[in-house]
C-alpha positions as CSV (number, residue, x, y, z in Angstrom):
1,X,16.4,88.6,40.7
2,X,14.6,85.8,38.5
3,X,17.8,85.0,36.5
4,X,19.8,84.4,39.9
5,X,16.5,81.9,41.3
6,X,17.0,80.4,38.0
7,X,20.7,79.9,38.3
8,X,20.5,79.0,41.9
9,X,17.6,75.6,40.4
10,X,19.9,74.9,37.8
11,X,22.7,74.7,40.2
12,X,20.9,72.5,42.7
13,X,19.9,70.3,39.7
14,X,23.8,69.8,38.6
15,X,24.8,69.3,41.7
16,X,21.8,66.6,42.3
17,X,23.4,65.0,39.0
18,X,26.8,64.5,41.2
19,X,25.9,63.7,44.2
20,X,23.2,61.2,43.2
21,X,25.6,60.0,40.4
22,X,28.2,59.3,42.4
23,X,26.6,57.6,44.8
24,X,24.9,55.3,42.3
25,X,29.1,54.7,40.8
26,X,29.5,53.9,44.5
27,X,27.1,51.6,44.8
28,X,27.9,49.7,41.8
29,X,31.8,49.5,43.3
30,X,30.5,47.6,46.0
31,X,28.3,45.4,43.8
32,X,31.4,44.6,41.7
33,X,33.7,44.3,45.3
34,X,30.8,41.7,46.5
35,X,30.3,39.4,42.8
36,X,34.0,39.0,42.4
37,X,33.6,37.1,46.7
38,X,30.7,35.8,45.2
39,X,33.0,34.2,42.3
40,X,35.7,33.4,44.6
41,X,33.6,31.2,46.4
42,X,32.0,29.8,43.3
43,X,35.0,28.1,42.0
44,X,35.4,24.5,41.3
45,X,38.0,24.4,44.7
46,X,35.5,26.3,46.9
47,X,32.9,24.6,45.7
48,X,34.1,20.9,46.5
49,X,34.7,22.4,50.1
50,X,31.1,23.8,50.7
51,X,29.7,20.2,49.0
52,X,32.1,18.6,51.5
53,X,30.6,20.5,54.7
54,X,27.1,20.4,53.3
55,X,27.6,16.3,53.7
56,X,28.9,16.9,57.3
57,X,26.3,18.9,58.2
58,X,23.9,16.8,56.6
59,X,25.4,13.6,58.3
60,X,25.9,15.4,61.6
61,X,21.9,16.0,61.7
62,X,22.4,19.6,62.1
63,X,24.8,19.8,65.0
64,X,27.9,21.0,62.5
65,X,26.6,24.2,60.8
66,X,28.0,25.0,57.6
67,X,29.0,28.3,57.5
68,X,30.0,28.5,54.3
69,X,27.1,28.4,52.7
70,X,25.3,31.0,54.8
71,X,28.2,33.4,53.7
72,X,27.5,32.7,50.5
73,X,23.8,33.6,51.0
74,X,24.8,36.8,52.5
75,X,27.0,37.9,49.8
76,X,24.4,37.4,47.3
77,X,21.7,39.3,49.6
78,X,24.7,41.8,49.6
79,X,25.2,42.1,45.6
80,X,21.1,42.3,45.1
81,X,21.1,45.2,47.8
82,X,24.1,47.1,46.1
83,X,22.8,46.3,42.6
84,X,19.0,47.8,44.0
85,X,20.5,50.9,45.5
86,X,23.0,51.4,42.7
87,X,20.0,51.9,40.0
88,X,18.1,54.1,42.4
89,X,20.6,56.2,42.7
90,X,21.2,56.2,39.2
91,X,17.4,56.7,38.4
92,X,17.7,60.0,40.6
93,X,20.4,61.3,38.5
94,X,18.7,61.1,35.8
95,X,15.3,62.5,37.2
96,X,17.8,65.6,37.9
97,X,18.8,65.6,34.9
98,X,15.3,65.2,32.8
99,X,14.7,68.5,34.9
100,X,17.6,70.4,33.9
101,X,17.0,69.8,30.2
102,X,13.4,70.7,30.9
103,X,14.6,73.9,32.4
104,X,15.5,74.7,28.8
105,X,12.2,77.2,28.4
106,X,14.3,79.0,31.2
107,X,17.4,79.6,29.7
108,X,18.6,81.7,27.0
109,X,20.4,79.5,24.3
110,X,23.4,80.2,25.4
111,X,23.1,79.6,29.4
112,X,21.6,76.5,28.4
113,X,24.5,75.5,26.1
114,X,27.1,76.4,29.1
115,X,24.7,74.9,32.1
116,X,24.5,71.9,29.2
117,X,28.2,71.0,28.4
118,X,28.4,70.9,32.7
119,X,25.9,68.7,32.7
120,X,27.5,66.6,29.4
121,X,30.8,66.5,31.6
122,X,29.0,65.1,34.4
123,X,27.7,62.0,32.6
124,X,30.8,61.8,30.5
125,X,33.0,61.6,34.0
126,X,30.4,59.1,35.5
127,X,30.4,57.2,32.1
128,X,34.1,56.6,31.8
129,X,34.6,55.4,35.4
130,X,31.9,53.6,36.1
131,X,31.2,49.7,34.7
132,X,29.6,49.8,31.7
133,X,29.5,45.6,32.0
134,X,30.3,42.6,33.7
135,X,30.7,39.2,32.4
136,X,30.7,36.0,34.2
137,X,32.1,32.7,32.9
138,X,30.6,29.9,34.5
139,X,30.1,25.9,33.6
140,X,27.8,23.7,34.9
141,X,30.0,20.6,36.5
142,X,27.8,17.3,37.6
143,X,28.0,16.9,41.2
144,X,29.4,20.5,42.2
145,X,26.7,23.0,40.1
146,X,27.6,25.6,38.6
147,X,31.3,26.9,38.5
148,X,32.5,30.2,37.8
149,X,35.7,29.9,35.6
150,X,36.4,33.5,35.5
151,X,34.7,37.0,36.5
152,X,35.1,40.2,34.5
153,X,33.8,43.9,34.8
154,X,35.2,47.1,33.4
155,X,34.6,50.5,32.1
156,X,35.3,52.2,28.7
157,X,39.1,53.2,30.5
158,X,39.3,49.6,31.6
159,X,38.5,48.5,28.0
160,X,40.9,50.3,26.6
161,X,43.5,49.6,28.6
162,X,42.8,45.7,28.6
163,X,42.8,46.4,24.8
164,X,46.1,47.6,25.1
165,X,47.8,45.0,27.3
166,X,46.2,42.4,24.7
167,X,48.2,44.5,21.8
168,X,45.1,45.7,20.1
169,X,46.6,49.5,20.1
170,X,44.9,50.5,16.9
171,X,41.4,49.7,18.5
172,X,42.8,50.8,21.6
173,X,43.3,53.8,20.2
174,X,40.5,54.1,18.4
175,X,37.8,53.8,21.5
176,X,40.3,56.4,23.5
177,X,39.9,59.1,20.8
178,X,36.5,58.8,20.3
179,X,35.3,57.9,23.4
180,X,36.6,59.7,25.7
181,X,39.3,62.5,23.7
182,X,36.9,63.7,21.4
183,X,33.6,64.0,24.1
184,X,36.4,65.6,26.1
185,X,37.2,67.9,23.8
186,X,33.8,68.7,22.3
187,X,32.5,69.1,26.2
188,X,35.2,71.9,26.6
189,X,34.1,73.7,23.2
190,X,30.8,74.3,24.2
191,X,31.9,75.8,28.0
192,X,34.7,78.2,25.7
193,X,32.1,78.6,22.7
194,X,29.0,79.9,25.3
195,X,31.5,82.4,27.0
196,X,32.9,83.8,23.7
197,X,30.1,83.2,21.1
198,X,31.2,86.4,19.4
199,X,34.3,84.8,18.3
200,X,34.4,83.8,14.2
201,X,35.9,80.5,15.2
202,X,33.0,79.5,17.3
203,X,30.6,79.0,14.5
204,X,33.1,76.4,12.7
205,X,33.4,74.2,16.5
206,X,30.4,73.7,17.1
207,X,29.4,71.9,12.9
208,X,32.5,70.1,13.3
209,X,31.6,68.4,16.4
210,X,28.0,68.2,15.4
211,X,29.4,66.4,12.4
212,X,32.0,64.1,14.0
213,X,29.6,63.5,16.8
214,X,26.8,61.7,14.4
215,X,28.7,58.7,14.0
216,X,32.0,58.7,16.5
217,X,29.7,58.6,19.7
218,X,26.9,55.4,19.7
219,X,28.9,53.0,17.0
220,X,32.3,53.3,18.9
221,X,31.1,52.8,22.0
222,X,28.6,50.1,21.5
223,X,32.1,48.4,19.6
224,X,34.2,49.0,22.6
225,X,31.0,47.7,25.0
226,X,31.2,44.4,22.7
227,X,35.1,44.1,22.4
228,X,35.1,43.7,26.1
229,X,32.5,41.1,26.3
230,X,34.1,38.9,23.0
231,X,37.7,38.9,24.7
232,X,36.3,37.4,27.6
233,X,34.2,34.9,26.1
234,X,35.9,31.4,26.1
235,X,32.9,29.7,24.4
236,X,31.9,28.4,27.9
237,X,28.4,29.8,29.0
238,X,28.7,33.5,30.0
239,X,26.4,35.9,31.9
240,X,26.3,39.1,31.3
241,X,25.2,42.1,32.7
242,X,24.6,46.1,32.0
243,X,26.5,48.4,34.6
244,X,24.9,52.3,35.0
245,X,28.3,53.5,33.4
246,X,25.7,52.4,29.8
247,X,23.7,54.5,31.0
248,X,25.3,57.3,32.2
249,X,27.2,57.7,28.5
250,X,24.1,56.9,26.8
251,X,22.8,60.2,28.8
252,X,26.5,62.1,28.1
253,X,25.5,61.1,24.1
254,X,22.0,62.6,24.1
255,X,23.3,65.5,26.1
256,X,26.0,66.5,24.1
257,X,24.0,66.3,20.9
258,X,20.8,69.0,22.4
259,X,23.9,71.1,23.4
260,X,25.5,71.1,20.2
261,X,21.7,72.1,18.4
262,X,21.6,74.9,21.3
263,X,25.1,76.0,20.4
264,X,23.5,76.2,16.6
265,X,21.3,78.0,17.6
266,X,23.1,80.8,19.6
267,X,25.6,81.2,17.0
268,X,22.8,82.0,14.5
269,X,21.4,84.6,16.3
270,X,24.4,86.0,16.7
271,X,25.1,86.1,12.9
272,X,21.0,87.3,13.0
């Protein structure tokens, strides 16, 4: 009866990671739908427009209202609100998460390395998807302010694929096999490994992924995270922010790597 209670919280605490996680990937969807209006309405075109109408207004003493400019405002009261609830939701995720790893004094070592790979996959598939940055170009023109020349936000898949396009295959390639291939593939060793730890190849998965995992993971991706920020920069002045997509394959990362020591672990005391 106490192993099924403790299944049943561990379960409630995956499916808290999903369901808050995707709501935070939601959230930062709509804050990337509402920057890129934002942009659109920030360039040097729509920008002469909304300088015109302020004038008519201005000139008008009030009785012309430009509504282009209170459009603006909203969109940008929009993007704050979406970028707010978009790092709640991702701060829940993680709180579920925090206490699923704390459930570890719970689980033998191998239910935590199977509950642990699930929970790995999670961040991995919120990691990949979701923006892990956006970068705005923008230049500061006299009379008109500031004007966005070009708007940019993508995940790991979207920077490899914009890697690709740009004929940069080998890097391309690169991210793809060690950013999302190899987690993949480690992920999936550690659900097979914790159902058949008796198996002689199990002990042999879990140091070679431990050892490929100490330096494919963090340098790859923090490469891939840059690539996309120096292919966009035009040497005008650029703004650029984190997305929770960071954050989610930062969490994937430290995941992976407690489930890899727990996978140790159980294999030992099976040899024990």
């Amino acid at each position: 009866m106490k192993r099924i209670v403790i299944y049943i919280w561990v379960t409630v605490l995956l499916g808290g990671m999903v369901f808050f996680g995707l709501r935070s990937f939601g959230e930062a969807k709509q804050y990337e739908s509402a920057t890129l209006a934002q942009v659109k309405m920030m360039s040097a075109k729509a920008l002469v427009t909304l300088q015109a109408k302020s004038l008519m207004e201005t000139l008008s003493f009030g009785l012309y209202k430009n509504k282009m400019r209170k459009k603006l405002e909203k969109i940008e009261r929009s993007r704050k609100l979406h970028r707010s609830k978009s790092m709640r939701w991702l701060y829940y995720s993680m709180g579920f998460l925090v206490l699923f790893l704390c459930s570890f004094w719970l689980l033998s070592a191998r239910e935590f390395t199977f509950f642990g790979a699930l929970s790995a996959g999670i961040m991995l598939w919120l990691g990949l998807f979701s923006p892990i940055l956006t970068v705005t170009i923008h230049k500061e023109i006299e009379y008109l302010g500031d004007v966005v020349l070009s708007f940019e936000s993508k995940g790991i898949l979207g920077s490899v694929e914009k890697l690709y396009v740009h004929g940069d295959m080998v890097i391309a390639g690169a991210i793809l096999l060690f950013s999302v291939l190899v987690p993949l593939m480690k992920i999936l060793s550690m659900v097979v490994i914790s159902l058949v730890m008796e198996s002689r190849f199990a002990h042999g998965i879990v140091h070679f992924f431990k050892w490929i995992g100490k330096w494919s993971m963090l340098d790859v991706f923090v490469v891939a995270t840059f690539l996309v920020y120096l292919s966009t920069n035009k040497g005008d002045v650029s703004r650029a922010e984190v997305g929770v997509g960071l954050y989610f394959f930062l969490a994937y990362v430290i995941v992976s790597m407690l489930v890899s020591l727990s996978a140790e672990k159980m294999l030992e005391r099976v040899e024990g």
